[in-house]
C-alpha positions, 0 to 999 in steps of 0.5 A, spaced: 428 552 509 434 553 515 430 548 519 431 542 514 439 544 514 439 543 520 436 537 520 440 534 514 446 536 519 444 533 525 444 526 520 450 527 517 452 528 524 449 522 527 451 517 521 458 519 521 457 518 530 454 511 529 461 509 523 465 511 528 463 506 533 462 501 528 469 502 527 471 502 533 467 496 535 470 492 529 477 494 530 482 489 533 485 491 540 491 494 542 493 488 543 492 485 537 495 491 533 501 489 536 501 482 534 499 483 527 505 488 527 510 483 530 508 479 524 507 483 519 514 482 513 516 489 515 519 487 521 522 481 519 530 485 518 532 480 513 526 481 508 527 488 509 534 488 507 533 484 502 527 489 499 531 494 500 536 490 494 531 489 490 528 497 489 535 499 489 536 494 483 529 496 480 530 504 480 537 502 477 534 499 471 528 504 471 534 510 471 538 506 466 532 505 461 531 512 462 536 515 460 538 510 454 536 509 447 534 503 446 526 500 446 527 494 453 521 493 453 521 491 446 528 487 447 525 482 453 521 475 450 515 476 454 513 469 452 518 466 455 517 466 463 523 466 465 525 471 471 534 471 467 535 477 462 535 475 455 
């Protein structure tokens, strides 16, 4: 009984080994992590900016839809495929 434990872990221990070198294998460079992060949006200070602005002007709408009466969702013309405020 304690043999086929120790069994059932030496291929939990070797399955988990062999992903880990998969991962390793398939995984982009130093190099090429640093040149997929020169690119990513995030770094880019205009657009990180401007992200900033628009989840402030979200969170503003969330809070002030949480705090009225009125129904929003049920204010908006949802066929209407504008991006304007009715």
């Amino acid at each position: 009984m304690r043999s086929r434990g120790l069994a059932s872990g030496i291929w939990t221990l070797l399955a988990a080994s062999a992903a880990a070198v998969c991962w390793l294998l398939a995984g982009p460079s130093e190099r090429r992590s640093r040149e997929i992060a020169q690119h990513l949006p995030e770094s880019n200070k205009a657009h990180l900016e401007a992200t900033r602005q628009r989840n402030t002007l979200v969170m503003r709408v969330i809070e002030e839809s949480a705090l009225s009466e009125k129904n929003i969702a049920q204010t908006k013309d949802w066929n209407n495929p504008s991006r304007s405020d009715p």
